[in-house]
C-alpha positions, -999 to 999 in steps of 0.1 A, spaced: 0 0 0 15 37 -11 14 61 15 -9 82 -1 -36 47 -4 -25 45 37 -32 86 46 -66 80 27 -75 47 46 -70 63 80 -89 91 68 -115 70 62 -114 53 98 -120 90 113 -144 98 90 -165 68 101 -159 73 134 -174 112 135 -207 100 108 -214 76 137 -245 89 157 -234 61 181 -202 86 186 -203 115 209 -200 149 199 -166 154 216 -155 115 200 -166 135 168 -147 168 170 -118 145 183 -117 124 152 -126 152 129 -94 173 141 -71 143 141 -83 137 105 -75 171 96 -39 169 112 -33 139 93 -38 162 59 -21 188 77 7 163 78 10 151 44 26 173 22 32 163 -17 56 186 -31 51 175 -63 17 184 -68 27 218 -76 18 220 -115 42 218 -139 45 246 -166 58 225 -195 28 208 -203 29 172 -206 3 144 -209 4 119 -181 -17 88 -170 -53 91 -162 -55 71 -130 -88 61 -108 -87 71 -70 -118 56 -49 -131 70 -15 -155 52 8 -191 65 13 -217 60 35 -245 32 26 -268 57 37 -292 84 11 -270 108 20 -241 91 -6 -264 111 -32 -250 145 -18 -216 133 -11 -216 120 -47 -223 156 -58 -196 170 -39 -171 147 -52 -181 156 -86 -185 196 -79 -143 192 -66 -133 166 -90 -144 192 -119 -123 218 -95 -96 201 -99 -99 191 -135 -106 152 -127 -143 136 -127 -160 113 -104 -186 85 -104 -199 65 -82 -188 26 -75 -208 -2 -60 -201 -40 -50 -228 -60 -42 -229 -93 -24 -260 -114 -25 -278 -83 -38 -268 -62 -4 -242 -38 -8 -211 -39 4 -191 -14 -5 -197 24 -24 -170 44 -33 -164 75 -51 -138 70 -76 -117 101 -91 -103 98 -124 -79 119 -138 -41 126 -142 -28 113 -105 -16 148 -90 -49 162 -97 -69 128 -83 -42 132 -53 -53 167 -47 -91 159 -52 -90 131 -30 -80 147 1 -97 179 -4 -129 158 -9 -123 141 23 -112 173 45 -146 190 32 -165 160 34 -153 155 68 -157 191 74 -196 189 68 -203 156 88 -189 175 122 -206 209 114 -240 192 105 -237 173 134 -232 208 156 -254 225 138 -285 202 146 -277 206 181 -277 235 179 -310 240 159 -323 213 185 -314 238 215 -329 266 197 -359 250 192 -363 235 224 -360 271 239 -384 281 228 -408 258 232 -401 260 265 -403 296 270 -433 298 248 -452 271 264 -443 274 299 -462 299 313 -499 283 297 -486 253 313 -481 267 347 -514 283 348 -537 251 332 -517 218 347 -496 230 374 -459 230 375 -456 193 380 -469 189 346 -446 211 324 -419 189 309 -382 194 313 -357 214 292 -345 180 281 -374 167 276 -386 198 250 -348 185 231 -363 149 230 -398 163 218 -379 182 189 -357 156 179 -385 138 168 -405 169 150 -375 172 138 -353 140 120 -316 142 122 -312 124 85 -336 149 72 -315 177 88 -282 163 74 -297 157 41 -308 195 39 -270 207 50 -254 189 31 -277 198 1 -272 235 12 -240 233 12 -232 211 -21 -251 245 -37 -235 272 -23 -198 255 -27 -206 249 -66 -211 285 -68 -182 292 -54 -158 269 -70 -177 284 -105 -167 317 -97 -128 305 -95 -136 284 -125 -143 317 -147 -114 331 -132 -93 303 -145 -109 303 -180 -98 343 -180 -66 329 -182 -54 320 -219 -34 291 -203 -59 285 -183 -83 273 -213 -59 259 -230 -48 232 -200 -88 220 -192 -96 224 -226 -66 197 -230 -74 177 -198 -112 176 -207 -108 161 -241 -84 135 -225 -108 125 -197 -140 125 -221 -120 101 -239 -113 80 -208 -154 79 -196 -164 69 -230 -147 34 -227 -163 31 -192 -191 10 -185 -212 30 -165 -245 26 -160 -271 58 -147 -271 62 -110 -301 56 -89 -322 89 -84 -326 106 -51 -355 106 -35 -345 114 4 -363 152 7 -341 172 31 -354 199 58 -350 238 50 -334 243 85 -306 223 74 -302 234 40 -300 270 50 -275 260 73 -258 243 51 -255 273 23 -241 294 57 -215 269 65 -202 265 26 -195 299 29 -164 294 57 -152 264 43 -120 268 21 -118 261 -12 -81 248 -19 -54 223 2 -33 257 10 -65 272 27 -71 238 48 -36 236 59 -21 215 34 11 219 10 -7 215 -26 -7 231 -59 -36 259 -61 -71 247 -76 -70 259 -107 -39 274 -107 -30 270 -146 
């Protein structure tokens, strides 16, 4: 195993560990930041582009996904940074008695653009699972609140005091008005929209650039090539509806989050640097 296939593999042991609802917030945060260190860590000096340009090997690059609807939005925001980062992206199943057992993203393109898609996908993707996760808290809490405040003095003057349910108890009462997976459909939904936006708005910078158009114009051709001989077959529509809390928190958040290796702490070439 490369070191980059071992850096990704660990990756994907945090990330697994903060999707978990079975994890704690703090087990969450703790495997989110140690994730992010490992990235941190990992610097590829060779991704910076070179200027004589050269055709290289288109290679494929998978990443683990959850088995879960929400692979729909995490398959859209492997494509929105695969296109970033002049790659593509599809995703893979294996099946096993008709169950599946494994789904992957796989990113296919020359390998230090895959490289540098990879691990920005998983920093952002990791990125998302631990603020969706804090944001519905904190939606929950908010919610709760007032419920509480709203309700408590009809309560007190109807039932008696006795009767009025707990702060904690308003949080379990909204946790069920209000689904988690819904929630984190929303956010991540959200925030797929507003990131594409962004990254589109560098993309027309790039394109400004004469050598700009003239490298993805190259690249492009090359990978279109490449998807033609692949067997794909159309992916399964989405039919999960996410909440409007979520997404609106999602768009907020996708505004923070950075766009390129540099910005989360990594040693890479810029996105779309031509």
């Amino acid at each position: 195993m490369s070191n980059i296939d071992s850096i990704i593999e660990r990756i994907n042991n945090l990330m697994a560990i903060a999707e978990n609802e079975a994890s704690s917030d703090n087990e969450a945060q703790m495997a989110f930041e140690r994730a992010q260190k490992l990235i941190n860590e990992y610097r590829i000096e060779d991704w910076k582009r070179d200027r004589t340009r050269t055709n290289k090997p288109i290679i494929e690059r998978g990443v683990n996904v959850s088995k879960t609807t929400i692979y729909h939005q995490q398959g859209y925001l492997a494509t929105i940074i695969a296109q970033a980062n002049e790659c593509r992206a599809y995703i893979h199943e294996s099946r096993c008695g008709g169950r599946i057992k494994e789904r992957a993203v796989m990113f296919v393109g020359e390998e230090d653009d895959v490289n540098a898609a990879v691990l920005l996908f998983q920093s952002i993707d990791l990125y998302c699972s631990v603020h969706a996760r804090t944001s519905y808290a904190d939606m929950i809490d908010q919610h709760a609140k007032a419920y509480y405040e709203d309700n408590k003095e009809y309560v007190e003057t109807h039932y008696g005091r006795e009767s009025y349910p707990t702060l904690t108890e308003c949080k379990q009462y909204m946790r069920r008005d209000y689904p988690r997976a819904k929630f984190y459909y929303g956010y991540r939904g959200g925030f797929n929209e507003r990131l594409s936006e962004r990254f589109e708005e560098l993309r027309k910078q790039s394109l400004a650039i004469p050598s700009g158009r003239e490298l993805v114009s190259c690249k492009s051709q090359r990978l279109n090539e490449y998807f033609d001989k692949l067997e794909l077959v159309p992916g399964r529509a989405a039919t999960a509806r996410g909440s409007k809390d979520g997404f609106a928190r999602g768009v907020s958040d996708a505004n923070n989050v950075g766009l390129g290796l540099s910005e989360m702490g990594v040693s890479s070439h810029a996105l779309l640097n031509a």
